[in-house]
FIKOLZA-1660 file (N, C-alpha, C; in steps of 0.1 Angstrom, whole numbers, plus 5000, padded with zeros to 4 digits):
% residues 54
   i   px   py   pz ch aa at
   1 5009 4988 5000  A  X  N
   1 5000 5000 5000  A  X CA
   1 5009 5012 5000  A  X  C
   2 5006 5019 4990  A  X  N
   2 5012 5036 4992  A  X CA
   2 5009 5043 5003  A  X  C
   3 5024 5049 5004  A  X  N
   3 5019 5060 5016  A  X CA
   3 5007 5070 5015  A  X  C
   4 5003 5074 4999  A  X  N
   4 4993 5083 5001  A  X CA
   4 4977 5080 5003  A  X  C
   5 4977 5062 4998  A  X  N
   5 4968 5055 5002  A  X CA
   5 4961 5054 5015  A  X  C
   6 4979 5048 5021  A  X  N
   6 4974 5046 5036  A  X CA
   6 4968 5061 5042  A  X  C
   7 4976 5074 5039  A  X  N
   7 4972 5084 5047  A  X CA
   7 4956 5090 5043  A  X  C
   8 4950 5088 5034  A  X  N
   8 4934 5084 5024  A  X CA
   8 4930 5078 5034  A  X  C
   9 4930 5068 5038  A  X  N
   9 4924 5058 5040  A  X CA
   9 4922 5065 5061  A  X  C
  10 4932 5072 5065  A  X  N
  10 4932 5075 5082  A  X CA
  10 4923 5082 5077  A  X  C
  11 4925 5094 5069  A  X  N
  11 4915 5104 5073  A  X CA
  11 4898 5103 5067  A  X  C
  12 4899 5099 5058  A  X  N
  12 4882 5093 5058  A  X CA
  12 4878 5085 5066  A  X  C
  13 4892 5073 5069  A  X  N
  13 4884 5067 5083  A  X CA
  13 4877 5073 5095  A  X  C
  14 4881 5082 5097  A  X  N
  14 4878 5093 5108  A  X CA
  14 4868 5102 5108  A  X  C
  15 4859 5104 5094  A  X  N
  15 4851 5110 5092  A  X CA
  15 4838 5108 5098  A  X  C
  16 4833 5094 5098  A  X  N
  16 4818 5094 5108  A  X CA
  16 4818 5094 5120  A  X  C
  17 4834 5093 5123  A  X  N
  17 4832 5096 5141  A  X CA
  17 4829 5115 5138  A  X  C
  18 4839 5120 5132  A  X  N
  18 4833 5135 5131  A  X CA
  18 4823 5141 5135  A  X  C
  19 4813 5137 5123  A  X  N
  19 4801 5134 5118  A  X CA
  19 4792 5137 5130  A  X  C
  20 4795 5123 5136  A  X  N
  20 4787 5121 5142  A  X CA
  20 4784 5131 5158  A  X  C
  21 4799 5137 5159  A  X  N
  21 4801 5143 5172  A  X CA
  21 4790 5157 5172  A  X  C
  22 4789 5163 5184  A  X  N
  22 4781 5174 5184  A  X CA
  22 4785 5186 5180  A  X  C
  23 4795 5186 5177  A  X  N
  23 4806 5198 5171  A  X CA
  23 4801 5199 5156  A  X  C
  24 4792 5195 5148  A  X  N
  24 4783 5198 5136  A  X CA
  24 4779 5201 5141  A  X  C
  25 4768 5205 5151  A  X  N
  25 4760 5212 5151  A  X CA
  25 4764 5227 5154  A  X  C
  26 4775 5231 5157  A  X  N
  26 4777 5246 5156  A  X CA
  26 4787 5249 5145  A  X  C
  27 4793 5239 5136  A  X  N
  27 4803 5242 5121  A  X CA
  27 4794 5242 5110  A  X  C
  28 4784 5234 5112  A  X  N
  28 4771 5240 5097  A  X CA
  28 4766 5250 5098  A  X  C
  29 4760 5254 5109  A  X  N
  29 4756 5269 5107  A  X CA
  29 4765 5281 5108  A  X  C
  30 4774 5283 5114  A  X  N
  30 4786 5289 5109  A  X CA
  30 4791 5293 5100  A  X  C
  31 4790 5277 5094  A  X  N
  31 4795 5279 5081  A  X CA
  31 4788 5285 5069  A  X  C
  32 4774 5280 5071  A  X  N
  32 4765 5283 5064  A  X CA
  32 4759 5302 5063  A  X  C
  33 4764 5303 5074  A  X  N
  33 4762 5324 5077  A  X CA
  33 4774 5326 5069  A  X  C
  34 4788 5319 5069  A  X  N
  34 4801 5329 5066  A  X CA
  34 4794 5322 5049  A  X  C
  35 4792 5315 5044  A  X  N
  35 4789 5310 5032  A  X CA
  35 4780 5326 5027  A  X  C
  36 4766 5330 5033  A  X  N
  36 4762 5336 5033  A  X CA
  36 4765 5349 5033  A  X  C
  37 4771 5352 5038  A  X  N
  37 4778 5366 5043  A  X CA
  37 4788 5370 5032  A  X  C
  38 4796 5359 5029  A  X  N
  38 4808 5366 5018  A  X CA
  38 4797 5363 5004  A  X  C
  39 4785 5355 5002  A  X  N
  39 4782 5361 4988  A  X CA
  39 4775 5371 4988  A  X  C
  40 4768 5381 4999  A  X  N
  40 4763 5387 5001  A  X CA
  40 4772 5400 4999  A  X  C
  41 4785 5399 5005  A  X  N
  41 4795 5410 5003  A  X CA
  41 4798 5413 4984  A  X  C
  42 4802 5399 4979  A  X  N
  42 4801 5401 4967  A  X CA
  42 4795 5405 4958  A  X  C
  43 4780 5402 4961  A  X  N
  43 4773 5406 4954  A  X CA
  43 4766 5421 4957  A  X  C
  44 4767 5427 4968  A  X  N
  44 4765 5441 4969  A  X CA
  44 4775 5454 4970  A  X  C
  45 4785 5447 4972  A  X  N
  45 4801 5456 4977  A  X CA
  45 4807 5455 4968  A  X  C
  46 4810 5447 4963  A  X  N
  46 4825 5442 4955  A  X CA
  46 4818 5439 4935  A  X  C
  47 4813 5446 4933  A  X  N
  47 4803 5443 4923  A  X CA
  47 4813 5448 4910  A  X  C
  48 4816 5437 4901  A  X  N
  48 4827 5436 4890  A  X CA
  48 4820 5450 4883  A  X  C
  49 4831 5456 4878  A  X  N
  49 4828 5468 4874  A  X CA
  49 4829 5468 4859  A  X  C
  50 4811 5469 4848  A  X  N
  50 4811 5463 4835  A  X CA
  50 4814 5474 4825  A  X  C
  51 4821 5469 4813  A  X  N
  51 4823 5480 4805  A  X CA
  51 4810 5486 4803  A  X  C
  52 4805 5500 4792  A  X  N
  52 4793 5500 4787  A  X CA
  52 4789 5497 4774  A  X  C
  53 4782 5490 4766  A  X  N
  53 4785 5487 4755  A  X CA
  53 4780 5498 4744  A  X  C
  54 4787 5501 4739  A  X  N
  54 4789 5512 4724  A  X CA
  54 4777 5508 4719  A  X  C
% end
């Protein structure tokens, strides 16, 4: 087995214990506001600036 296999293989192993812990329940919504928040910046602040067409 490859080392980059083996190291594949720890870290997905490790994933439904994650999952499963209660520490999702305050990184989804978190995440889900900063998800929120920076398209919301984008799209009202930071707004690509269009030529005008001739």
């Amino acid at each position: 087995m490859s080392f980059e296999t083996y190291y594949l293989h720890l870290i997905f192993a490790r994933i439904p214990s994650l999952l499963s812990s209660d520490l999702i329940l305050f990184i989804l919504p978190a995440l889900t506001i900063s998800i929120l928040f920076f398209s919301f910046k984008i799209m009202f602040f930071e707004t690509p600036k269009l030529r005008k067409v001739k």
